[in-house]
TIVO-2410 file (N, C-alpha, C; in nm, 3 decimals):
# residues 119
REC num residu      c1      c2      c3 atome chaine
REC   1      X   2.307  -7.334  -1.141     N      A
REC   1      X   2.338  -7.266  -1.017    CA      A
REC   1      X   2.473  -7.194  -1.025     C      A
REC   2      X   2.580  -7.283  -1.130     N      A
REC   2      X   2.685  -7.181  -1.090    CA      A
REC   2      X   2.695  -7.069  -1.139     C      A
REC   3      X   2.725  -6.992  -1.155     N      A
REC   3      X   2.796  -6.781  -1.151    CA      A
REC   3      X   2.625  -6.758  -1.153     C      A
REC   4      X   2.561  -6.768  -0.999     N      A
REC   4      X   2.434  -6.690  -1.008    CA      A
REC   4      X   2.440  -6.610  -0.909     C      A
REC   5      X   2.403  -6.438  -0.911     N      A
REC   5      X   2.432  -6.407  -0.808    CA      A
REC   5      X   2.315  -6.387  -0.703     C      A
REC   6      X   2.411  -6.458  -0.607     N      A
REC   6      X   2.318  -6.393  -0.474    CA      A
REC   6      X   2.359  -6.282  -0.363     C      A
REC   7      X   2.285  -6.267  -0.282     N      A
REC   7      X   2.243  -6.163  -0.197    CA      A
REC   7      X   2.323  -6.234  -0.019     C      A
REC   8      X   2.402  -6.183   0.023     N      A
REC   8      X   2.395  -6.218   0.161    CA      A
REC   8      X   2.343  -6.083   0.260     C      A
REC   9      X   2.299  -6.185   0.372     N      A
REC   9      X   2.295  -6.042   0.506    CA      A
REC   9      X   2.404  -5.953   0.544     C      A
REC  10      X   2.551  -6.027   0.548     N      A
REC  10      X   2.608  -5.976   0.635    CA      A
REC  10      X   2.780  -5.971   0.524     C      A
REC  11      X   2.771  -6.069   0.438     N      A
REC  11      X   2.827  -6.014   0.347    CA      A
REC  11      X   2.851  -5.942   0.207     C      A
REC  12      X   2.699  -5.901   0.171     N      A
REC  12      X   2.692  -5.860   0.065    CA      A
REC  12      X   2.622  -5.931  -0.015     C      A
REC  13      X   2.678  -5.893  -0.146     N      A
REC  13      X   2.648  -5.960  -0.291    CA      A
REC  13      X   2.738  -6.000  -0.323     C      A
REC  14      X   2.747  -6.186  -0.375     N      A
REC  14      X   2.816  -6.282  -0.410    CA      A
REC  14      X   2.784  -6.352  -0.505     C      A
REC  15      X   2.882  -6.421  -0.597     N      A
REC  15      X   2.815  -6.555  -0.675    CA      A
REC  15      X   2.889  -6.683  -0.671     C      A
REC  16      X   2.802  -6.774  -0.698     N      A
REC  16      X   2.802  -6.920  -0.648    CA      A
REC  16      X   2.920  -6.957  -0.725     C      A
REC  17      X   3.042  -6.997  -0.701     N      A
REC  17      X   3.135  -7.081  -0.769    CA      A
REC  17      X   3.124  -7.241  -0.814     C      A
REC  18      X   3.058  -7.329  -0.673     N      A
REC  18      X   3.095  -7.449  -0.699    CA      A
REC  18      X   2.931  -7.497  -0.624     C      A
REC  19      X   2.929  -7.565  -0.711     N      A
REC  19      X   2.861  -7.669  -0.632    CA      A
REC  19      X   2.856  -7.821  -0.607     C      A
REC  20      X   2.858  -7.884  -0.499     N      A
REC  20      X   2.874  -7.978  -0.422    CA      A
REC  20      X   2.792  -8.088  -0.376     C      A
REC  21      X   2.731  -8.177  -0.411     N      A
REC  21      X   2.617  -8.214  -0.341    CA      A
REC  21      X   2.534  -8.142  -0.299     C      A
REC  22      X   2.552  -8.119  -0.164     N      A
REC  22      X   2.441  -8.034  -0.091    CA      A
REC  22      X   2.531  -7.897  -0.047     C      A
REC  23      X   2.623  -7.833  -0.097     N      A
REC  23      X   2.711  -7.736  -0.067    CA      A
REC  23      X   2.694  -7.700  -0.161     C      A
REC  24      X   2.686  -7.518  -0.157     N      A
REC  24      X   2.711  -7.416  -0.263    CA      A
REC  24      X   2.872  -7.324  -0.223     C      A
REC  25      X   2.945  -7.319  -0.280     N      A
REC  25      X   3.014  -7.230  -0.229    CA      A
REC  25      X   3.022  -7.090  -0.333     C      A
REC  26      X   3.047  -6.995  -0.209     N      A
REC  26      X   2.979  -6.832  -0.284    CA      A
REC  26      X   3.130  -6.761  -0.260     C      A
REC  27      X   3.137  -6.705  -0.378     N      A
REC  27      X   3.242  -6.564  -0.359    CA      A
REC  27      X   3.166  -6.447  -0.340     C      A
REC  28      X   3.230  -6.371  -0.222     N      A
REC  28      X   3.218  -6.229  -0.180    CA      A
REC  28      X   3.316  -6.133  -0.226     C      A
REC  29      X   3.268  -6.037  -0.213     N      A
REC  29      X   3.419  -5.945  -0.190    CA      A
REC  29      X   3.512  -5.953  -0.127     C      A
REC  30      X   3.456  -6.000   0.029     N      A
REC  30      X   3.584  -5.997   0.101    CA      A
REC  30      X   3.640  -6.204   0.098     C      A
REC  31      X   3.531  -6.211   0.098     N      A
REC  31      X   3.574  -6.425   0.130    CA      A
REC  31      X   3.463  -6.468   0.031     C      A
REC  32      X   3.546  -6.598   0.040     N      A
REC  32      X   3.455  -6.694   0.000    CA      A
REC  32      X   3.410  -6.838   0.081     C      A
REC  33      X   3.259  -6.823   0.078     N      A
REC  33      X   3.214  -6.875   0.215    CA      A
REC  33      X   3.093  -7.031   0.132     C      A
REC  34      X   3.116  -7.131   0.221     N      A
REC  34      X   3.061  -7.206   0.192    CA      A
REC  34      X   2.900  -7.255   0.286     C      A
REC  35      X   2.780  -7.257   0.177     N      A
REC  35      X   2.685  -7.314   0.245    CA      A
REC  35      X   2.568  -7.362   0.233     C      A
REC  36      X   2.537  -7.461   0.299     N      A
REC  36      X   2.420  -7.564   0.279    CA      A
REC  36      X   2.317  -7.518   0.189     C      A
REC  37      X   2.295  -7.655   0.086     N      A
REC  37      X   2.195  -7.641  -0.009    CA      A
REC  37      X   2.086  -7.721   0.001     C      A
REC  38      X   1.990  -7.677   0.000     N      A
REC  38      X   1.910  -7.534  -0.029    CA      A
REC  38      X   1.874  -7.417   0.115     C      A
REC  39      X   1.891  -7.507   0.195     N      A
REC  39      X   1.884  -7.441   0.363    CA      A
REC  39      X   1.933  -7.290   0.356     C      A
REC  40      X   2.069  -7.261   0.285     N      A
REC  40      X   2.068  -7.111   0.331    CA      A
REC  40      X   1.998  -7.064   0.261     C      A
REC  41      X   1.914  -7.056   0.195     N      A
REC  41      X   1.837  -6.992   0.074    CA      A
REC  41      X   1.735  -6.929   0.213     C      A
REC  42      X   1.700  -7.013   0.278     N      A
REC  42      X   1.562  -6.982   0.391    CA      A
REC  42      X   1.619  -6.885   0.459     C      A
REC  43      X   1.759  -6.886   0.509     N      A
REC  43      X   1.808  -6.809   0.647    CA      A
REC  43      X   1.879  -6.659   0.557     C      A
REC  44      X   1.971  -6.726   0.500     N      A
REC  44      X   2.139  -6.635   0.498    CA      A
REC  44      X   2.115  -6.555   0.355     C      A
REC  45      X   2.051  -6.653   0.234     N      A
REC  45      X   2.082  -6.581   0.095    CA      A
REC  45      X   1.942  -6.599   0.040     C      A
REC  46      X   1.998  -6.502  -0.084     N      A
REC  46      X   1.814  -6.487  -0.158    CA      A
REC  46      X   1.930  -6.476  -0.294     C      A
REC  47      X   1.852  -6.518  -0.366     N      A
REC  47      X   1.890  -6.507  -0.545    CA      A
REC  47      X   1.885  -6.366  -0.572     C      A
REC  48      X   1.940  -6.314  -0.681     N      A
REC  48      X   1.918  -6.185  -0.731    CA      A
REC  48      X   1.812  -6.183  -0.798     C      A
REC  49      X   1.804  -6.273  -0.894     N      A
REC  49      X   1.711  -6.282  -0.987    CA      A
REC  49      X   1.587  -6.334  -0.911     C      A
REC  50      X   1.448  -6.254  -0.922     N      A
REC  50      X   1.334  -6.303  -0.835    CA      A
REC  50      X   1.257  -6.405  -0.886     C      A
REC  51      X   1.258  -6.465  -0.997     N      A
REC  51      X   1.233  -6.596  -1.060    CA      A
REC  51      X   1.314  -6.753  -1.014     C      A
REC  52      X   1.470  -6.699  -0.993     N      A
REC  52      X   1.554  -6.842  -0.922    CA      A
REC  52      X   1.496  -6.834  -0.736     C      A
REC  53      X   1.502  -6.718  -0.694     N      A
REC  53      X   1.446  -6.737  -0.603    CA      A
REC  53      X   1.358  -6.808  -0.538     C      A
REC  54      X   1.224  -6.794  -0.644     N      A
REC  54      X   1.081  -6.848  -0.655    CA      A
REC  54      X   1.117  -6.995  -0.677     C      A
REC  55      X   1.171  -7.045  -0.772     N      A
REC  55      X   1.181  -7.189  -0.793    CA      A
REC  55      X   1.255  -7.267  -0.671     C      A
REC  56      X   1.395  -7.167  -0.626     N      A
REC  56      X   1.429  -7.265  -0.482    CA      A
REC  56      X   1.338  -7.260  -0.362     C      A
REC  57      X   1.252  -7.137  -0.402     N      A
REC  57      X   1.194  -7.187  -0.214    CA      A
REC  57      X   1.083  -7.268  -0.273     C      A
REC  58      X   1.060  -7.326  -0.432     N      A
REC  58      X   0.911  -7.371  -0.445    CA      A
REC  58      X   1.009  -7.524  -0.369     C      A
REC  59      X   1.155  -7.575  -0.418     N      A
REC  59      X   1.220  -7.692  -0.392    CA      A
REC  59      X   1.228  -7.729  -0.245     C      A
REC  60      X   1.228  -7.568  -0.187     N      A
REC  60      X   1.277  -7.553   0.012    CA      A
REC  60      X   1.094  -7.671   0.032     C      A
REC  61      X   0.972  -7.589  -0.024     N      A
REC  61      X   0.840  -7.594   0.064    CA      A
REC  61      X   0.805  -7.774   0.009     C      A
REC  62      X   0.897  -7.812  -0.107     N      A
REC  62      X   0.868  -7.902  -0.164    CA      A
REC  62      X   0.942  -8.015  -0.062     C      A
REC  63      X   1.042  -8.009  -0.046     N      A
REC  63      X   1.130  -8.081   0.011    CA      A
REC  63      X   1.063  -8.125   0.192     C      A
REC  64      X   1.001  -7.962   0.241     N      A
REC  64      X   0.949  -7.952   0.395    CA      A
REC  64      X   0.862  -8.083   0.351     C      A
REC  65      X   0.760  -8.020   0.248     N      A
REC  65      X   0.594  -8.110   0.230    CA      A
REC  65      X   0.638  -8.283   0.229     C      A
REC  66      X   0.726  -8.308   0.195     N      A
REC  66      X   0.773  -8.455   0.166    CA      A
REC  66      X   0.848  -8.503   0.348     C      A
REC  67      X   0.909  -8.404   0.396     N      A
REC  67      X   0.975  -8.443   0.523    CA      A
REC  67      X   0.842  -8.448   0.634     C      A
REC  68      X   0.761  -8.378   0.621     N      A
REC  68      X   0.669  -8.381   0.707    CA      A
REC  68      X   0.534  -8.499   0.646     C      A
REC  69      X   0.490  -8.526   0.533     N      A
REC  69      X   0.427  -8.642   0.517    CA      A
REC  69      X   0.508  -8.790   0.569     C      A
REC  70      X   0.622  -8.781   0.536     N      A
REC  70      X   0.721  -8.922   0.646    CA      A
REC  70      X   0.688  -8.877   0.774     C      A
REC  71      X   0.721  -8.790   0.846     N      A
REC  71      X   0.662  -8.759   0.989    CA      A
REC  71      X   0.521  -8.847   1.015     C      A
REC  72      X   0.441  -8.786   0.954     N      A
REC  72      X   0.289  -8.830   0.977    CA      A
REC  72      X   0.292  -8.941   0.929     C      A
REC  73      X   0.377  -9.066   0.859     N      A
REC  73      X   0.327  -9.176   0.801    CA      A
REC  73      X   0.403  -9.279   0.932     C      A
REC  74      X   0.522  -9.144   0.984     N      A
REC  74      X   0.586  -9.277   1.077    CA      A
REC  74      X   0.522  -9.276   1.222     C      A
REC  75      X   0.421  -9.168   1.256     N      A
REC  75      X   0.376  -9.151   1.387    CA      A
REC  75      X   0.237  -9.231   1.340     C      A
REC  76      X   0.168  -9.250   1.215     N      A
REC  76      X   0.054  -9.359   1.206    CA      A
REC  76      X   0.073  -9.484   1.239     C      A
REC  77      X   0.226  -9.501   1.225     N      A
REC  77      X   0.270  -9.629   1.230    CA      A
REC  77      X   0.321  -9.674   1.343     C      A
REC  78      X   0.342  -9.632   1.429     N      A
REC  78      X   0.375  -9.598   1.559    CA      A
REC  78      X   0.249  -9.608   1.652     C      A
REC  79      X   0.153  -9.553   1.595     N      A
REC  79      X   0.033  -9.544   1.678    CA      A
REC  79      X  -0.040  -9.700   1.674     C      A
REC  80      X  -0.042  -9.732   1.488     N      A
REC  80      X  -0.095  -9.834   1.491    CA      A
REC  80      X  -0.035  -9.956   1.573     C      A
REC  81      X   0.126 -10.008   1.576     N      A
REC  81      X   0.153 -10.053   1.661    CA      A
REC  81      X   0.142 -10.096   1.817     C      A
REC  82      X   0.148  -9.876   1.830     N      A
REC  82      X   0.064  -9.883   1.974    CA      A
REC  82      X  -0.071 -10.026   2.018     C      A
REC  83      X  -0.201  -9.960   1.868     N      A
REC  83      X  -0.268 -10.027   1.961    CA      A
REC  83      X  -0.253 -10.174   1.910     C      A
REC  84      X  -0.177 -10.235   1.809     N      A
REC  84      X  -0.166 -10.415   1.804    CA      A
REC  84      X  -0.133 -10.472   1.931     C      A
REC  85      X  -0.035 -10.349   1.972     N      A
REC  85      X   0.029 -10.439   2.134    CA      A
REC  85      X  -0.014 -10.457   2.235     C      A
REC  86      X  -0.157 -10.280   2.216     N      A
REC  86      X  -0.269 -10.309   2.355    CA      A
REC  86      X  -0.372 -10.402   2.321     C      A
REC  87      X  -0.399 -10.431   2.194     N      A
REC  87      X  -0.482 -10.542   2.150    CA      A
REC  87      X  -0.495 -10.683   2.198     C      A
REC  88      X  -0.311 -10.698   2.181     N      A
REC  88      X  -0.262 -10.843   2.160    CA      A
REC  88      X  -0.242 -10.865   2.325     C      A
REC  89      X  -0.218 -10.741   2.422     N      A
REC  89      X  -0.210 -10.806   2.524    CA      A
REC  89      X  -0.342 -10.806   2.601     C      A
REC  90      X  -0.443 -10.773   2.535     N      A
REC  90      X  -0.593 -10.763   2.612    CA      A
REC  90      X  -0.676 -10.925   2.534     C      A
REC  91      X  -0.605 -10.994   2.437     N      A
REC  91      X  -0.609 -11.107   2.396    CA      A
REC  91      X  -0.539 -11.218   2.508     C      A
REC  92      X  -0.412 -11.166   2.553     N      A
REC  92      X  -0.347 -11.276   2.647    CA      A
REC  92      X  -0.383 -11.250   2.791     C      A
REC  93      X  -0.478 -11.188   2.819     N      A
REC  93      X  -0.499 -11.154   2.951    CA      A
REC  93      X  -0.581 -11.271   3.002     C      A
REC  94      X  -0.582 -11.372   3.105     N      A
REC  94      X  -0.652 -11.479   3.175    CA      A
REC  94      X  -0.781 -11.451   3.182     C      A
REC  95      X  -0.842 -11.563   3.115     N      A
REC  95      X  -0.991 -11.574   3.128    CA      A
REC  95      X  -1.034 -11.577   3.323     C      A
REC  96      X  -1.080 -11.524   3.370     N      A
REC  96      X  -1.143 -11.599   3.510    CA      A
REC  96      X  -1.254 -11.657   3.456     C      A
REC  97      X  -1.284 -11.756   3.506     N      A
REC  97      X  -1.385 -11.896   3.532    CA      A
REC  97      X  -1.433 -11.912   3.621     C      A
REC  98      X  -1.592 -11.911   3.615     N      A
REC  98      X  -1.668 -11.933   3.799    CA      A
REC  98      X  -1.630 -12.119   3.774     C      A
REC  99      X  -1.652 -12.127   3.899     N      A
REC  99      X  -1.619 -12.309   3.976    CA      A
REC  99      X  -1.723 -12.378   3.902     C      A
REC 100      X  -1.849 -12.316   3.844     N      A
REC 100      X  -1.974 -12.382   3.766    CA      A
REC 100      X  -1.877 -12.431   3.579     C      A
REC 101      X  -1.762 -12.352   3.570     N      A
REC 101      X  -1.721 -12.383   3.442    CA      A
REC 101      X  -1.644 -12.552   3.448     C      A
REC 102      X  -1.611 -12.543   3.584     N      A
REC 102      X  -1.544 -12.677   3.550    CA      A
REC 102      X  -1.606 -12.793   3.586     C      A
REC 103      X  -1.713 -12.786   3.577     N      A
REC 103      X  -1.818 -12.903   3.553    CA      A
REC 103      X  -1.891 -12.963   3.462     C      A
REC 104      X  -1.967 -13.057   3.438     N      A
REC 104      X  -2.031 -13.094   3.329    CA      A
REC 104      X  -2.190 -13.055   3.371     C      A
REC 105      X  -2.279 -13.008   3.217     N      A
REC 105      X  -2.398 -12.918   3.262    CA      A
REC 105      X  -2.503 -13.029   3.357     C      A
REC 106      X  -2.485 -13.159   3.361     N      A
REC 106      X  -2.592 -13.216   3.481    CA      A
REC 106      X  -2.572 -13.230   3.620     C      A
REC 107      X  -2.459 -13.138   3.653     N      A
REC 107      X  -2.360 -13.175   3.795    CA      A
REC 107      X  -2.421 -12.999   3.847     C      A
REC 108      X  -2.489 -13.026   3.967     N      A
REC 108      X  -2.562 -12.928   4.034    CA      A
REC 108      X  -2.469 -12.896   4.128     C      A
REC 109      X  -2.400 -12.718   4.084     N      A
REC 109      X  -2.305 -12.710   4.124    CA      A
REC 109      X  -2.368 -12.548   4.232     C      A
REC 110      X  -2.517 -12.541   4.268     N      A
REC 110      X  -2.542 -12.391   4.313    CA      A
REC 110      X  -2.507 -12.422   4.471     C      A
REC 111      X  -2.500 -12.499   4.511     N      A
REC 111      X  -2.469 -12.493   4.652    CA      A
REC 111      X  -2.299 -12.466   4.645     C      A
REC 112      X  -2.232 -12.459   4.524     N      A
REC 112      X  -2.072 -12.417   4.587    CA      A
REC 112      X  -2.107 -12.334   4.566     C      A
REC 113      X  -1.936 -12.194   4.639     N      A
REC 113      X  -1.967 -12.125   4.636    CA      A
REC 113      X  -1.901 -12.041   4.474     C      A
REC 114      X  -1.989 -11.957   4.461     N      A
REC 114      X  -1.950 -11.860   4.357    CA      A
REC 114      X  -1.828 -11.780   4.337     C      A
REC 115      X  -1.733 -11.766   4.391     N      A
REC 115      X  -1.565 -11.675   4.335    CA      A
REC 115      X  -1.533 -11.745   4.235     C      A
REC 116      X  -1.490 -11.650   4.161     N      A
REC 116      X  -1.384 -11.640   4.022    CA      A
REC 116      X  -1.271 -11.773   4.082     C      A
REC 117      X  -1.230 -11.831   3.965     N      A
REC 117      X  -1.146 -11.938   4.025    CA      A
REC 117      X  -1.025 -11.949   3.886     C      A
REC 118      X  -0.875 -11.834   3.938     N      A
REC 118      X  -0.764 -11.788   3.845    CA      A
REC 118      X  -0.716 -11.964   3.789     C      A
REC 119      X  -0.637 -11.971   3.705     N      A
REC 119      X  -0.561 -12.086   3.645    CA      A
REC 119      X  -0.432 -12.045   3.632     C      A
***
């Protein structure tokens, strides 16, 4: 990456002095301006050469494709949660019991009456 030149909008044509972690810093003619790697590649700068170009935005679409499969793995996971918790609380929800449950089966219970009877 370093002495490659690139292209700005608004300041010209520059090349990369340093690079930083995720910082490129570029000399211009008039300044030298520092900025995010690989991000300005999308907005602010383009490579001269149309081959480095090609390889950083293959790194830009590579980098999206990986940020957006975590997206979708953490909203599956999220969902699935969702439903363990509507599961688990449709598991703890109170049985109702007619008044015939709390008897033994030879105890002739049709003359009570029939309502649900909570615990």
């Amino acid at each position: 990456m370093l002495n490659l030149k690139v292209k700005h909008k608004v300041y010209g044509t520059g090349i990369i002095t340093d690079v930083a972690e995720n910082y490129i810093t570029v000399q211009f003619d008039s300044k030298s301006a520092k900025f995010l790697y690989p991000d300005s590649f999308e907005k602010f700068l383009t490579a001269v050469d149309p081959s480095i170009q090609a390889d950083i935005m293959n790194v830009i679409n590579a980098f999206k494709q990986t940020v957006e499969m975590q997206r979708q793995a953490a909203i599956a996971a999220h969902t699935a949660e969702k439903h363990n918790i509507e599961g688990q609380a449709l598991q703890n929800t109170k049985k109702r019991i007619n008044i015939e449950d709390g008897f033994g089966p030879d105890y002739n219970v049709k003359h009570l009456a029939r309502q649900p009877i909570s615990r």
